[in-house]
C-alpha positions in Angstrom: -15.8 -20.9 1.5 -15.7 -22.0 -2.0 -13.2 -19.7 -3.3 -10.9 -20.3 -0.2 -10.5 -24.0 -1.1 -9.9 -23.6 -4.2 -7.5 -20.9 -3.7 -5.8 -23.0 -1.0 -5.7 -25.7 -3.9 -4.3 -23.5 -6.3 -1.4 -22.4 -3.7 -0.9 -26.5 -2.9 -0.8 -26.7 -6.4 1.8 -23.4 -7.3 4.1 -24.6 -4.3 4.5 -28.2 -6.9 4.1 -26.6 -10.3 5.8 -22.9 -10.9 3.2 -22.7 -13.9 0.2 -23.1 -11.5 1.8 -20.4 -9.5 0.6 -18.0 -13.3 -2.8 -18.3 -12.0 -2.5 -16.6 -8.7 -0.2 -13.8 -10.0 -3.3 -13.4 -12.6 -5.5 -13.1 -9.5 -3.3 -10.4 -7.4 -1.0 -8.7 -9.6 -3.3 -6.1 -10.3 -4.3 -5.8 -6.1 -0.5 -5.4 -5.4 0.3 -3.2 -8.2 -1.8 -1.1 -7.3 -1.2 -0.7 -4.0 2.3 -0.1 -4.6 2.0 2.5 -7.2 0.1 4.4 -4.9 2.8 4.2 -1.9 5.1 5.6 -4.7 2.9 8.8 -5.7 2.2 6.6 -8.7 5.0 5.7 -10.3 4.7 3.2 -12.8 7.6 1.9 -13.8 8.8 1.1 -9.9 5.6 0.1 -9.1 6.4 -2.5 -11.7 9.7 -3.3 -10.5 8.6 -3.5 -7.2 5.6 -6.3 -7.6 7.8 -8.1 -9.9 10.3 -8.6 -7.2 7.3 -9.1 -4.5 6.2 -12.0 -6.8 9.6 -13.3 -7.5 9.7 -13.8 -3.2 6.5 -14.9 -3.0 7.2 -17.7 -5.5 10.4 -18.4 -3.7 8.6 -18.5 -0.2 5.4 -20.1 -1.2 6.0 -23.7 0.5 6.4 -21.5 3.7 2.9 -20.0 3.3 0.5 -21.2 6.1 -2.8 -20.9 6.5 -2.9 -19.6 10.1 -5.5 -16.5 10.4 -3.8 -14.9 7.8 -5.2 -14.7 3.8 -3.0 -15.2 1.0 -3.4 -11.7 0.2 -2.6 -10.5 3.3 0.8 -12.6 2.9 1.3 -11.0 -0.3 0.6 -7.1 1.2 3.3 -8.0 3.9 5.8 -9.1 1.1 4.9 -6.3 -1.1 5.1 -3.3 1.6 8.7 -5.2 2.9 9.9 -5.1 -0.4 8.8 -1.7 -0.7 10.5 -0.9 2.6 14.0 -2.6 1.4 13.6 -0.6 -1.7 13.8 3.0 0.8 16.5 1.8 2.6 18.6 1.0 -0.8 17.8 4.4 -1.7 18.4 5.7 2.3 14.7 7.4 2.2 11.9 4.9 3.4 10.0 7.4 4.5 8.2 9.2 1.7 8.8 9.3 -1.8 9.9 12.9 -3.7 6.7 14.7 -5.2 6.5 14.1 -9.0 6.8 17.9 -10.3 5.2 16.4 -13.8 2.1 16.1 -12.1 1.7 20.0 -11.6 2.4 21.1 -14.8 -1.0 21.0 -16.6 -0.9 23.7 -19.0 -4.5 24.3 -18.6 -3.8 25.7 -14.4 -2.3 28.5 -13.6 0.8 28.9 -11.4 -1.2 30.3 -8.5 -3.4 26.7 -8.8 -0.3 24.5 -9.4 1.6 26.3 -6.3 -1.5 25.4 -4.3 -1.4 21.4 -5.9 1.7 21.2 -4.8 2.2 23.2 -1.5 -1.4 21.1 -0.4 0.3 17.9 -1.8 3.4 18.5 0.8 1.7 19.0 2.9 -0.8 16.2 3.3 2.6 14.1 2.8 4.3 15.9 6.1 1.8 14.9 8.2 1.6 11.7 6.7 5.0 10.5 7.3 4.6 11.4 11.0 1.9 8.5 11.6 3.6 5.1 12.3 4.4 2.9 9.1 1.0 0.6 9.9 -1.0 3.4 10.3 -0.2 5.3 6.9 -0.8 1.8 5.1 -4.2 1.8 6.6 -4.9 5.5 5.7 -4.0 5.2 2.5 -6.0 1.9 1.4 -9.0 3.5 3.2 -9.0 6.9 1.7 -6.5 6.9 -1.2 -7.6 3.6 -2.5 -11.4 3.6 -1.2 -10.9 -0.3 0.6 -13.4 -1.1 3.2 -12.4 -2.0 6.7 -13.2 -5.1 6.0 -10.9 -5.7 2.9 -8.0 -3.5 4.8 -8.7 -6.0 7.9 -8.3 -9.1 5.5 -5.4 -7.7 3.3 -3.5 -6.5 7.0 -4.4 -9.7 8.7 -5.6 -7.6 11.7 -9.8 -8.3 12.7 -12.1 -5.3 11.3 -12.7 -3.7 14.6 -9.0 -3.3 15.2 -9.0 -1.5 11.9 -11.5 0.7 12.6 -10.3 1.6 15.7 -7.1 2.4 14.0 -8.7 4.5 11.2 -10.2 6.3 14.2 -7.2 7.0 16.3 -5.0 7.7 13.4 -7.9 10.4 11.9 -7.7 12.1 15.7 -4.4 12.1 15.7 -3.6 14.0 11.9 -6.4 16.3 13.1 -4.4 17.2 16.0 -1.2 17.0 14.6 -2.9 19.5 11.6 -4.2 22.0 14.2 -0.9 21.9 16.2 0.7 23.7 13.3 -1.9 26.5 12.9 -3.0 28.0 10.1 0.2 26.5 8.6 -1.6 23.4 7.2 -5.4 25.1 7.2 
């Protein structure tokens, strides 16, 4: 509870003072960063870009920040994964991001085991982009980025049952969705 009001102080505090606003990019910069560079198949540099620009909205919207059932993080997620998804449509391919060929070409694998990288790597990422856009967020902080229901819950703004529910659903629905396509994606 402690923590909350003086995180609550610190945003009543930013929305007055831009430097006090330092603080809580010290505190979540890392979070969002990360969580972008992993929606972009770990691109660095535009996970940069994009949490720059997510922190250069939140600044600009922080006196419109409430605290109505919904964490500051959780406000910050929402601004990162919209600037995120106005960052696909500039590039008119919000869907999935191109594989990085870099990452396949370890010297120390073979082609057969870099084919496989790669083809497995496609793969997983087809059946991906078929879920819904809240969905895929989900599945990737669970089991990309190893969050807990309950952080995913607090991050998404949605209660921890409804997220496992979701994590549930969505898991039923890629294992039909794999099986539907045969030994294709086995």
């Amino acid at each position: 509870m402690n923590q909350i009001s003086n995180e609550k102080d610190l945003i009543k505090l930013a929305t007055k003072d831009k430097d006090a606003f330092a603080k809580l990019y010290e505190i979540y910069a890392n979070r969002i960063h990360t969580y972008l560079r992993s929606r972009l198949n770990g691109d660095e540099l535009l996970a940069d870009d994009i949490t720059s620009i997510t922190f250069e909205k939140a600044l600009k919207n922080l006196k419109s920040f409430k605290w109505q059932g919904v964490s500051f993080s959780a406000w910050l997620y929402k601004i990162a994964n919209n600037s995120l998804i106005d960052y696909y449509r500039k590039q008119n391919s919000h869907k999935t991001t191109q594989l990085v060929h870099d990452n396949y070409s370890d010297k120390s694998e073979n082609i057969e085991e870099s084919a496989a990288k790669y083809d497995t790597d496609f793969r997983i990422k087809s059946v991906l982009s078929s879920l819904s856009e809240n969905e895929r967020e989900i599945i990737i902080l669970k089991f990309y980025e190893g969050y807990t229901n309950k952080s995913i819950a607090e991050k998404i703004g949605l209660s921890e049952t409804n997220i496992g529910t979701i994590i549930h659903r969505t898991m039923i629905k890629l294992r039909d969705l794999i099986l539907s396509k045969g030994d294709i994606y086995m």
